[in-house]
Steps between C-alpha positions, in 0.01 A plus 500: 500500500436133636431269209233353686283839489195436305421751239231750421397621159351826426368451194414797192361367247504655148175354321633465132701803505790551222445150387444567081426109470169295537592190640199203399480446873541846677268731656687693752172711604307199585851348703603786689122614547575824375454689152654819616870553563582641845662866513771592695294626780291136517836311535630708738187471703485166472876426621406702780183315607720168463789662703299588806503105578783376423867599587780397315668379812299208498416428134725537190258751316443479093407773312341310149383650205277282354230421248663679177810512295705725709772600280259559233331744640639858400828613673333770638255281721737311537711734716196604642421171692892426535514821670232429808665160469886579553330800744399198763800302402730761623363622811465077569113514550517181231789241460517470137280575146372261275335522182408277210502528096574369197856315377470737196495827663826400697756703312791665622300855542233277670720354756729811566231725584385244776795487621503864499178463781678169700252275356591134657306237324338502143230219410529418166202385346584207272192247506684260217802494307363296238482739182120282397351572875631886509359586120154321606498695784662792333774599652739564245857465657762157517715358722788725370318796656443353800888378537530911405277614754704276735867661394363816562358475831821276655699791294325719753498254828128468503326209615247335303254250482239402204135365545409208259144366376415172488226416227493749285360497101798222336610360809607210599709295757783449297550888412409590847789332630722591199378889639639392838815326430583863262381723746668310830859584320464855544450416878245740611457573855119459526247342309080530416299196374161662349256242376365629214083592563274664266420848574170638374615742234818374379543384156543144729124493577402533086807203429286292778159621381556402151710131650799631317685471879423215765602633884735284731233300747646486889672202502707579168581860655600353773678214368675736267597789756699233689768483201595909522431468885741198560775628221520857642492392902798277487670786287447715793261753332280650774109365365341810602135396366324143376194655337247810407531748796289733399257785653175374625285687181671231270292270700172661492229521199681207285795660443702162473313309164680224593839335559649365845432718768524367828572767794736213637689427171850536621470266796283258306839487303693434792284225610534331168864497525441296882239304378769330225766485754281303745351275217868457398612388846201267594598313194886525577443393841209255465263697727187386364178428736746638787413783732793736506615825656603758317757748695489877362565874527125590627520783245445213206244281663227647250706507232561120550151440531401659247185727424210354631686218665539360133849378559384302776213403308718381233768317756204288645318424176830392293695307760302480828708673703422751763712714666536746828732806507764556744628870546889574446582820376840432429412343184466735211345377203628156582256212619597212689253240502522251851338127465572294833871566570558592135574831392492643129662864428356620198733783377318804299841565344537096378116526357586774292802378301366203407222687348740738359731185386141392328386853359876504349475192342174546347652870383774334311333183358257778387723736335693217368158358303466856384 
């Protein structure tokens, strides 16, 4: 299949299901907007409906399990969903299967049986390596199980990926970029950034009800989500997701307490990163109270906007400068900023080592102190 064929995800999610733990944050029935697990009959029903408009021809076509601890979840069932799963798989309705869990529920007789159904990609879900930030938000497993869960799936030639939180109960910068720096040696293949939000429900809402936890406001999620989203792009990790996506009942009748939702999250990330590359060069390049041009792939003119037009906003109010875009979809990522007969290539690639030369720095002085 072309690498350039966009893909489709039929998703099945699993409200809770296996899962023995209570995470502080979690409540899978408000996320996946379900409190009922589906049967055989509903998943098959619903790969059908999804089927009947697309064709795997023209997308690459993702079975995902989602919204529980998969391989907790009692062999049994588990076979059960494999089964309708590796059913598709084989007669090439769907391109590949997907599910997510829990590093500590990756042993060998985890792994094997998934291979036994052609599983292709496992989502591990990590959040923090930091043993403070998992006991707070009690998940009770270290970095050795997570290096485990790792042996066992490359044992088995199984992709992976992990999804991260930023904010959670005992965060901070440092050990969120001490988390990414661990977790970016094991090289996963795709990546989630979660902001953490407060769920109505969770043991999360009573910690912020009672002030015993303070949520992330939308500038430090932001800010923060750029370290993770910066360290695992130039790695080469796919960044499948910047942010909550969630089914729309999490949005209705207050279901989010509070936190940093914004539907836009993940792009509001990406505009961050162009907003400091353009501050960087109108400094560089003395472009103050000039009117410039800014040349792009049309696909990232809102991103280097900004929501709202802030970025613009913030261009004209810091330095006086205004700026007009000029289409060339050549460039990807990459900016090239034109003034007169001057032109300025600003290289994605170059913007994120030096912040990676900086994070690195600040991991070792840190670690050093400590």
């Amino acid at each position: 299949m072309d690498n350039s064929t966009s893909t489709k995800v039929i998703s099945i999610f699993i409200p809770h299901e296996g899962c023995p733990h209570d995470c502080v944050f979690c409540n899978q029935k408000k996320i996946s907007g379900s409190v009922k697990s589906p049967d055989i009959k509903d998943i098959e029903e619903h790969i059908e409906t999804a089927l009947t408009t697309l064709d795997n021809n023209s997308y690459n076509i993702v079975l995902a399990f989602y919204g529980g601890s998969f391989t907790a979840i009692k062999r049994e069932k588990q076979i059960e969903y494999l089964r309708v799963a590796k059913y598709y798989k084989d007669r090439k309705s769907i391109n590949s299967i997907r599910l997510s869990t829990r590093p500590d529920y990756m042993k060998d007789e985890h792994v094997s049986l998934l291979k036994e159904y052609n599983v292709d990609h496992v989502e591990l879900g990590i959040q923090s390596t930091h043993p403070k930030v998992l006991k707070l938000s009690k998940r009770y497993y270290s970095i050795y199980t997570i290096n485990q869960a790792v042996m066992n799936l490359s044992k088995y030639n199984i992709d992976f990926g992990f999804q991260i939180m930023i904010g959670l109960p005992g965060d901070n910068r440092q050990r969120l970029i001490n988390t990414c720096f661990e977790l970016a040696a094991l090289q996963p293949n795709t990546l989630r950034i979660y902001p953490t939000l407060v769920i109505v429900n969770t043991e999360l809402q009573e910690m912020y009800k009672n002030m015993e936890y303070t949520p992330l406001t939308l500038l430090e999620a932001r800010e923060l989500s750029i370290i993770p989203y910066i360290i695992f792009k130039n790695l080469g990790s796919n960044i499948i997701r910047v942010g909550l996506h969630a089914s729309e009942s999490l949005l209705l009748d207050d279901n989010i307490v509070a936190g940093p939702f914004h539907s836009a999250f993940g792009e509001m990330v990406q505009s961050s990163i162009y907003w400091a590359m353009i501050k960087s060069a109108i400094v560089r390049y003395r472009l103050q109270n000039k009117n410039i041009t800014i040349i792009a792939n049309a696909r990232d003119f809102s991103k280097i906007t900004g929501n709202k037009g802030e970025n613009r906003v913030l261009i004209k109010d810091y330095f006086n400068v205004e700026y007009k875009f000029q289409k060339n979809d050549s460039l990807k990522d990459d900016i090239i900023i034109q003034y007169e007969n001057y032109d300025y290539l600003l290289r994605m690639k170059e913007y994120y080592n030096d912040i990676i030369n900086q994070l690195t720095n600040e991991w070792h002085c840190k670690n050093i102190m400590n």
